[in-house]
Residue, then its C-alpha position, 0 to 999 in steps of 0.5 A: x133567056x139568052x142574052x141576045x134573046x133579051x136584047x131582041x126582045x128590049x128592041x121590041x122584037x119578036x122572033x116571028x117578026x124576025x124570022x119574017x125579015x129574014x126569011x126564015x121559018x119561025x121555028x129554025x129561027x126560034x132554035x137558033x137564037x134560044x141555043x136548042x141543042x139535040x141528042x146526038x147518037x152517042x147521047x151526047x148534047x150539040x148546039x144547033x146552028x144555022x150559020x146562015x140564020x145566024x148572019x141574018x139575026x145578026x144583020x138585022x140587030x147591026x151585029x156580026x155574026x161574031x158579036x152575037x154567036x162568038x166569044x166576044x157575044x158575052x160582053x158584046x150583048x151586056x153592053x148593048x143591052x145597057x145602052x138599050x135601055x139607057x136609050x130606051x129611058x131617056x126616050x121614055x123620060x122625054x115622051x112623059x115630060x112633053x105629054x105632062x111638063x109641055x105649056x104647063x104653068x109649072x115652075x122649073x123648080x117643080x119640073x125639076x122636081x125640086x119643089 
């Protein structure tokens, strides 16, 4: 899995949903973001691309085209995907504590967990 298959997928993406939102059909789609290659008649390997599938993905996530595809994608994509899941955590951390630590009679200590 590709980094920017993974920042996709921690969004709660799926290619099908994707390729829905831009209009594209899912398999074009699904090539283009996994990186397919095909066989060229010289039997040599070429990256398939669709520039105008890969300004729509990018538009979507809040990305240039660059950012995802291009040579800055491979620092670009880490970060993002960090943030994501820092993002992602502290939602989590916030969800669980109003469901479980809302009007308890816990002390701060406990819900601190310095018990």
């Amino acid at each position: 899995m590709n980094n920017l298959q993974k920042l996709i997928w921690i969004r709660g993406f799926s290619i099908r949903d994707i390729a829905q939102q831009i209009g594209f059909g899912y398999h074009s789609t699904q090539k283009v973001i996994k990186g397919a290659t095909y066989t060229l008649t010289d039997g040599s390997k070429a990256l398939r691309s669709n520039r105008e599938i890969e300004e729509a993905v990018a538009r979507l996530l809040g990305l240039t085209r660059e950012e995802a595809w291009g040579t800055s994608s491979h620092t670009v994509l880490p970060r993002l995907i960090k943030q994501e899941i820092k993002k992602q955590t502290g939602q989590r951390e916030k969800d669980l504590q109003e469901k479980w630590l809302q009007n308890s009679n816990v002390p701060k200590k406990q819900k601190d967990g310095n018990a």
